[in-house]
Kinemage of the C-alpha trace (Angstrom):
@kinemage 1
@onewidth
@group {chain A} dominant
@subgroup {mainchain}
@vectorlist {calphas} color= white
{ca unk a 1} P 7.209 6.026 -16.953
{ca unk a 2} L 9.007 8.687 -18.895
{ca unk a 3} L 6.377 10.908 -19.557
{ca unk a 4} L 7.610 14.113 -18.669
{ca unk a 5} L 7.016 15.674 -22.165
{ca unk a 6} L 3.478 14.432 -21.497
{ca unk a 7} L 3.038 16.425 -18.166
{ca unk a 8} L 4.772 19.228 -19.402
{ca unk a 9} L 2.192 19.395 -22.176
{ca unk a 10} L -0.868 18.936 -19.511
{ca unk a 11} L 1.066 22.054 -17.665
{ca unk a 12} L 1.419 23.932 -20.565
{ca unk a 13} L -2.912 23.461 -21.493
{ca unk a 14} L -3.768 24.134 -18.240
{ca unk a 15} L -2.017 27.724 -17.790
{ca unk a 16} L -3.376 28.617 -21.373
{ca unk a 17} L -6.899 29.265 -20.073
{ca unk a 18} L -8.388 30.446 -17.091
{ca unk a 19} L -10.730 27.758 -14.660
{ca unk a 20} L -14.084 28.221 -15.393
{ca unk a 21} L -15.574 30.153 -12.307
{ca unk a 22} L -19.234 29.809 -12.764
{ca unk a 23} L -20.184 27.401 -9.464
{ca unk a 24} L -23.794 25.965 -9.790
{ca unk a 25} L -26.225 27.250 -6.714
{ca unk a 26} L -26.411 23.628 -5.697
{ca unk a 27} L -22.839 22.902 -5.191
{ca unk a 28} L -23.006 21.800 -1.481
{ca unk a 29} L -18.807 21.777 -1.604
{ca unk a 30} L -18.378 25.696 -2.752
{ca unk a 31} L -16.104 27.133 0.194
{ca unk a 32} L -13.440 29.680 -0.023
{ca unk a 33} L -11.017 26.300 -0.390
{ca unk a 34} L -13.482 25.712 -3.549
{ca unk a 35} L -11.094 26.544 -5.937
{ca unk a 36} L -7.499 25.344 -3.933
{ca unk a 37} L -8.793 21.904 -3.390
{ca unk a 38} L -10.105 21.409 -7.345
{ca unk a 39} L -6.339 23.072 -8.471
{ca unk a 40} L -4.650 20.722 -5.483
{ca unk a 41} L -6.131 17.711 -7.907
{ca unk a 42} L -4.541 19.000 -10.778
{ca unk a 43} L -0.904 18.319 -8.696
{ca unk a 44} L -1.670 14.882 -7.480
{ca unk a 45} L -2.977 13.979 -10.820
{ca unk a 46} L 0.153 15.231 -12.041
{ca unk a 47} L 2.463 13.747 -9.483
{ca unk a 48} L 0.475 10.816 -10.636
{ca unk a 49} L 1.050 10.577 -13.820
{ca unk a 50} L 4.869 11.109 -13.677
{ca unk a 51} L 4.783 7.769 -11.283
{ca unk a 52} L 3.357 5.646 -13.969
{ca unk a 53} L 3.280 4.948 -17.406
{ca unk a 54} L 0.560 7.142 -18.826
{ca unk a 55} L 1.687 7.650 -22.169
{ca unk a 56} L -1.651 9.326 -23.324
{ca unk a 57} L -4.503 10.948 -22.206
{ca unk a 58} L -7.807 10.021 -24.770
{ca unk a 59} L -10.583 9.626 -21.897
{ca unk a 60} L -11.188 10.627 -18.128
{ca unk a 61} L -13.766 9.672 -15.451
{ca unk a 62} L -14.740 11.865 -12.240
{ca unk a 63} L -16.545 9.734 -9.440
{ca unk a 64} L -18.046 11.257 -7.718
{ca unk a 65} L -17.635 14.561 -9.976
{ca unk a 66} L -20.475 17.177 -7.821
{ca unk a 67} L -20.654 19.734 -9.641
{ca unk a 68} L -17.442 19.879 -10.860
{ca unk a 69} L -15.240 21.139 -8.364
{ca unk a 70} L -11.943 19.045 -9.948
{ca unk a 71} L -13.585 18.776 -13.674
{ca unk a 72} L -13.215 22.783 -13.956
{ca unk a 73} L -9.702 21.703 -14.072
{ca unk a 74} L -9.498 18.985 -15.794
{ca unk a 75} L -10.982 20.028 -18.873
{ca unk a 76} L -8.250 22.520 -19.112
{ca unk a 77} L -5.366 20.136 -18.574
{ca unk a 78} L -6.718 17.512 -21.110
{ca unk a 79} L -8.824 19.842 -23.163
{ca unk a 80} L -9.054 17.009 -26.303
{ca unk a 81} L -9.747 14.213 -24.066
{ca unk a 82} L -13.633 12.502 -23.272
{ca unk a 83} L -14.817 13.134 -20.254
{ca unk a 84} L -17.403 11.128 -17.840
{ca unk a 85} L -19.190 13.080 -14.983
{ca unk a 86} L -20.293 10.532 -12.769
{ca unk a 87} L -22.283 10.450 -9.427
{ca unk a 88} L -25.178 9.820 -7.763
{ca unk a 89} L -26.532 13.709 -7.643
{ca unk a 90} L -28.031 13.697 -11.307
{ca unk a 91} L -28.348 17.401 -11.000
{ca unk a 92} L -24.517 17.314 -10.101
{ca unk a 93} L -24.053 15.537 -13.418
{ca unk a 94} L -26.278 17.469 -15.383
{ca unk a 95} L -24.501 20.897 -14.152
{ca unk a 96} L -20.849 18.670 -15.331
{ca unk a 97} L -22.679 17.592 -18.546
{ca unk a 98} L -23.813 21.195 -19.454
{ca unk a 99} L -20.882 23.435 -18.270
{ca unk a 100} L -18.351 21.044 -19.545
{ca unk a 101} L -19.584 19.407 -22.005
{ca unk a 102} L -19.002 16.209 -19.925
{ca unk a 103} L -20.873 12.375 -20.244
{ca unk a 104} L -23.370 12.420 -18.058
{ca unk a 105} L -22.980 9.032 -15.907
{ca unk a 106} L -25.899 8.135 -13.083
{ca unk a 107} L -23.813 5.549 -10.363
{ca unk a 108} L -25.661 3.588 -8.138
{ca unk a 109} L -25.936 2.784 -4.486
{ca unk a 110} L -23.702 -0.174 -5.085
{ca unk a 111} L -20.939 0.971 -7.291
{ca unk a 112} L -20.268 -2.549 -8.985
{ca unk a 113} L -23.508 -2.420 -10.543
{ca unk a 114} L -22.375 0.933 -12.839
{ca unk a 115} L -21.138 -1.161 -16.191
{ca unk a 116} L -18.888 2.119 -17.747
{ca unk a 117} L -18.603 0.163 -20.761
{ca unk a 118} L -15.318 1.628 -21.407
{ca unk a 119} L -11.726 2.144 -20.981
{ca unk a 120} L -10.266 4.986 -18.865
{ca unk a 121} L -6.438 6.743 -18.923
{ca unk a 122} L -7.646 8.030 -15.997
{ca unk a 123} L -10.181 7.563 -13.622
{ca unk a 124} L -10.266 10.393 -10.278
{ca unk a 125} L -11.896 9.520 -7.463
{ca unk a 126} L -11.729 12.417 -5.116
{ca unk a 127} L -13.139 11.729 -1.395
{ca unk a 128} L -15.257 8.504 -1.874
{ca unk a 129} L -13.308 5.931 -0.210
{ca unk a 130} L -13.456 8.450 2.889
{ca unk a 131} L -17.376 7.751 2.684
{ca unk a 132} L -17.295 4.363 2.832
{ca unk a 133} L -16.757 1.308 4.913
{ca unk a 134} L -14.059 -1.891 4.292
{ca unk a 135} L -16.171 -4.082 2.413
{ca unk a 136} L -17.024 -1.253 -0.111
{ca unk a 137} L -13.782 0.201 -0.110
{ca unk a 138} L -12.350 -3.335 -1.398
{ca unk a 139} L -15.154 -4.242 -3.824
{ca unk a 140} L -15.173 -0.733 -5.687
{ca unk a 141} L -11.580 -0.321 -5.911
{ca unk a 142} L -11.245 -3.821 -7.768
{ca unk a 143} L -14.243 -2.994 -9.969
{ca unk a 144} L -13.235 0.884 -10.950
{ca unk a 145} L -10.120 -0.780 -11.781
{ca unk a 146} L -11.378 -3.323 -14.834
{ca unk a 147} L -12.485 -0.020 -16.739
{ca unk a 148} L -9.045 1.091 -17.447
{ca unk a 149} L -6.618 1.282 -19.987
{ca unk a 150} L -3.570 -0.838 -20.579
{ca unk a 151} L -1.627 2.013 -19.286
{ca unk a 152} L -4.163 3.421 -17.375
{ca unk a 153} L -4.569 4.619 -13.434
{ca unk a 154} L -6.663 5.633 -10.655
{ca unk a 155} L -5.795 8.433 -8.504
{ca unk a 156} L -8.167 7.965 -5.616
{ca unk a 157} L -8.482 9.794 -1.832
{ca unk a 158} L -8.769 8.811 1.361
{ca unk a 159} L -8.762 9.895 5.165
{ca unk a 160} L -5.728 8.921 6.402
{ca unk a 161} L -3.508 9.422 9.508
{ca unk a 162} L -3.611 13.363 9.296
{ca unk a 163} L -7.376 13.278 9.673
{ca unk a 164} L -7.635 12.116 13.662
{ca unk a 165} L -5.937 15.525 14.318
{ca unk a 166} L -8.784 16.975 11.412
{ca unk a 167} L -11.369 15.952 13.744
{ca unk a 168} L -10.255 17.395 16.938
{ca unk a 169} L -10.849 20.762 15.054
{ca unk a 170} L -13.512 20.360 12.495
{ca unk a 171} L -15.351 17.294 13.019
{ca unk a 172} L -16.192 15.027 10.604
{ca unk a 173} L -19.352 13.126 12.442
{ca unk a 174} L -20.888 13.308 15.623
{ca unk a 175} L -18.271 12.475 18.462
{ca unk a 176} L -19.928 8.699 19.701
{ca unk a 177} L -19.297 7.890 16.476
{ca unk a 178} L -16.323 8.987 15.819
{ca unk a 179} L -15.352 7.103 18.604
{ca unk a 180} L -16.971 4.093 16.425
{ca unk a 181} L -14.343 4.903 13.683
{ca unk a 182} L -11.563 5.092 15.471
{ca unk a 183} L -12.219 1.757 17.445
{ca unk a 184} L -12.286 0.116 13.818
{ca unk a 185} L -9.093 2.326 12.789
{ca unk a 186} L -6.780 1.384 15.686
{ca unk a 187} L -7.953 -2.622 16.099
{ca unk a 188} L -8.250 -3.022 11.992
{ca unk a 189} L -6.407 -0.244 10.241
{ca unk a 190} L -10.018 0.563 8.747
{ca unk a 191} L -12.514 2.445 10.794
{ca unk a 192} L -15.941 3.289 9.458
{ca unk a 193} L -19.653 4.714 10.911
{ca unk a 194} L -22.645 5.868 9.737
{ca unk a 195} L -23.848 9.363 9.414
{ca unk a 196} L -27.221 10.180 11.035
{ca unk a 197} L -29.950 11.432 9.102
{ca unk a 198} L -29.253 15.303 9.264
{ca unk a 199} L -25.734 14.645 8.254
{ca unk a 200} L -26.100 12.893 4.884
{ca unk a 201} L -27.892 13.843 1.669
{ca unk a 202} L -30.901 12.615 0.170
{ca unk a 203} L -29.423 11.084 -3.143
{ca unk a 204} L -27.271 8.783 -1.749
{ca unk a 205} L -28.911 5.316 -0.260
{ca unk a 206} L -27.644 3.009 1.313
{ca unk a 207} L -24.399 3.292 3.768
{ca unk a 208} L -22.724 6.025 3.994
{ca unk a 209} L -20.983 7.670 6.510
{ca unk a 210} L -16.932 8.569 7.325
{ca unk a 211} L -13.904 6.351 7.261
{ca unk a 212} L -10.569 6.672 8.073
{ca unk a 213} L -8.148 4.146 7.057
{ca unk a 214} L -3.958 3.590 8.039
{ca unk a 215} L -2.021 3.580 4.761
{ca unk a 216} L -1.093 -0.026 5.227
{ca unk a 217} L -4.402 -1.043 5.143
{ca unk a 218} L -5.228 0.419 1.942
{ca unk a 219} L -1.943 -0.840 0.492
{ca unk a 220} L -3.261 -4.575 2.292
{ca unk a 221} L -6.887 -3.731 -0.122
{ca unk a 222} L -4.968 -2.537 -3.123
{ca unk a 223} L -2.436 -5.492 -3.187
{ca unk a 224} L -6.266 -8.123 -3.704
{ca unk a 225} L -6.866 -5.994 -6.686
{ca unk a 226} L -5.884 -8.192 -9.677
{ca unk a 227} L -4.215 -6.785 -12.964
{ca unk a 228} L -2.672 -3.626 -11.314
{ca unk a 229} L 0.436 -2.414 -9.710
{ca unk a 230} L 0.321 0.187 -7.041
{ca unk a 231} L 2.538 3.427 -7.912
{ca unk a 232} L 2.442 5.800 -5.223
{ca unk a 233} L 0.875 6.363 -1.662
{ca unk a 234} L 1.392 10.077 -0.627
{ca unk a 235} L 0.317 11.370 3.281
{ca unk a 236} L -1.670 14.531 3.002
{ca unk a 237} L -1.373 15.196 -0.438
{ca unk a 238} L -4.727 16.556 -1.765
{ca unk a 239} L -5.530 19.714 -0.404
{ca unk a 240} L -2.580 19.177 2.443
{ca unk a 241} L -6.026 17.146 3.987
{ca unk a 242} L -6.629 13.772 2.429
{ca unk a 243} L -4.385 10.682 1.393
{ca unk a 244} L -3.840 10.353 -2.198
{ca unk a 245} L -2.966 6.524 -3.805
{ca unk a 246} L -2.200 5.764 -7.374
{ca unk a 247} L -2.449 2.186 -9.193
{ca unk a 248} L -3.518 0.671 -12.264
{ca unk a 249} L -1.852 -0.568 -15.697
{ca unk a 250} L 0.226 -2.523 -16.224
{ca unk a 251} L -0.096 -5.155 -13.709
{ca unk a 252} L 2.670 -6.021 -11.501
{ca unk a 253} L 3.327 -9.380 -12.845
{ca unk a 254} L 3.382 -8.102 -16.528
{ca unk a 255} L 6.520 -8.876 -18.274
{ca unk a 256} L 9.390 -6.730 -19.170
């Protein structure tokens, strides 16, 4: 901890320049909240850091990154650090790659077969836990977190308790199986269904659908991952929509 002169520095880059505005024409996220969600990042990342002990900032990962609705920002708040664009839209990561002079990174279907070969400060990983079911969820988590730094973290979303009231006005998936999820949620803590086919997108295989989790069940997954500590769990923080949790270096049995 005690890295305020850090974040003010990261404040202090990222009011010097203007976002890049350019949005690719196959960005399937661009909204009018486009631009409010990818700055709400910027906060939790933030908030974040100040919760751990992130002394530097040398080399960031985006998973899933689009088309860089968060990386637009990013780039300005660490603008000497190396960036990693990954997902599995290679167009997505070509657009990052291009604009933003990002590493290109192709994932895969099953996330613990992507070897990053590196370490991360930190590693954002905005809305794909809210895709996924338990199993996933618990393997991905532990295996995002063995590419970090020894004073690294990962600042990852979910759908949390906020998001049953979400669905009443925008839904998320068709209503039988919503009802699916929520069976899951309320017996387990961890709901999860499928999307049908005219709800998904062609480059991603394999299951995928919506979850929505309690926050003691993710705390229950986060507590199996081995070599971490968990710093924060914050209700509605990204976007005032999704849950936001932060853990990673150094572990919670490492010695004072």
């Amino acid at each position: 901890m005690y890295n305020l002169a850090l974040i003010e520095q990261c404040m202090r880059n990222y009011s010097a320049q203007p976002v890049d505005t350019e949005i690719s024409p196959n960005d399937q996220m661009s909204n009018q909240w486009y631009f409010e969600v990818g700055r709400s990042a910027v906060e939790v990342i933030l908030a974040g850091m100040m919760s751990s002990y992130v002394a530097s900032v040398g080399r960031v990962l985006d998973l899933p990154c689009g088309h860089g609705r968060v990386l637009r920002h990013l780039v300005r708040m660490f603008p000497g650090a190396e960036f990693h664009a990954c997902d599995l839209d290679s167009d997505g990561i070509r657009f990052c790659a291009d604009r933003f002079g990002a590493l290109p990174v192709l994932s895969r279907g099953e996330l613990t077969e992507v070897d990053f070969a590196t370490q991360y400060d930190i590693i954002w990983v905005g809305s794909l836990f809210t895709h996924v079911g338990h199993s996933q969820s618990t393997r991905w988590l532990a295996h995002l977190a063995r590419f970090l730094s020894p004073r690294g973290i990962i600042v990852a979303t979910m759908h949390g308790r906020w998001s049953e009231h979400v669905h009443q006005r925008m839904a998320y998936i068709g209503e039988d199986r919503w009802q699916s999820v929520l069976e899951g949620y309320r017996r387990l803590g961890y709901g999860y269904s499928d999307y049908v086919s005219a709800e998904t997108v062609d480059h991603v295989p394999g299951n995928y659908g919506i979850s929505l989790a309690k926050p003691s069940a993710m705390i229950q997954i986060l507590e199996q991952v081995e070599g971490v500590r968990i710093f924060s769990y914050s209700e509605r923080a990204w976007a005032d929509h999704q849950d936001v949790m932060v853990f990673g270096k150094p572990a919670i049995d490492a010695p004072w």
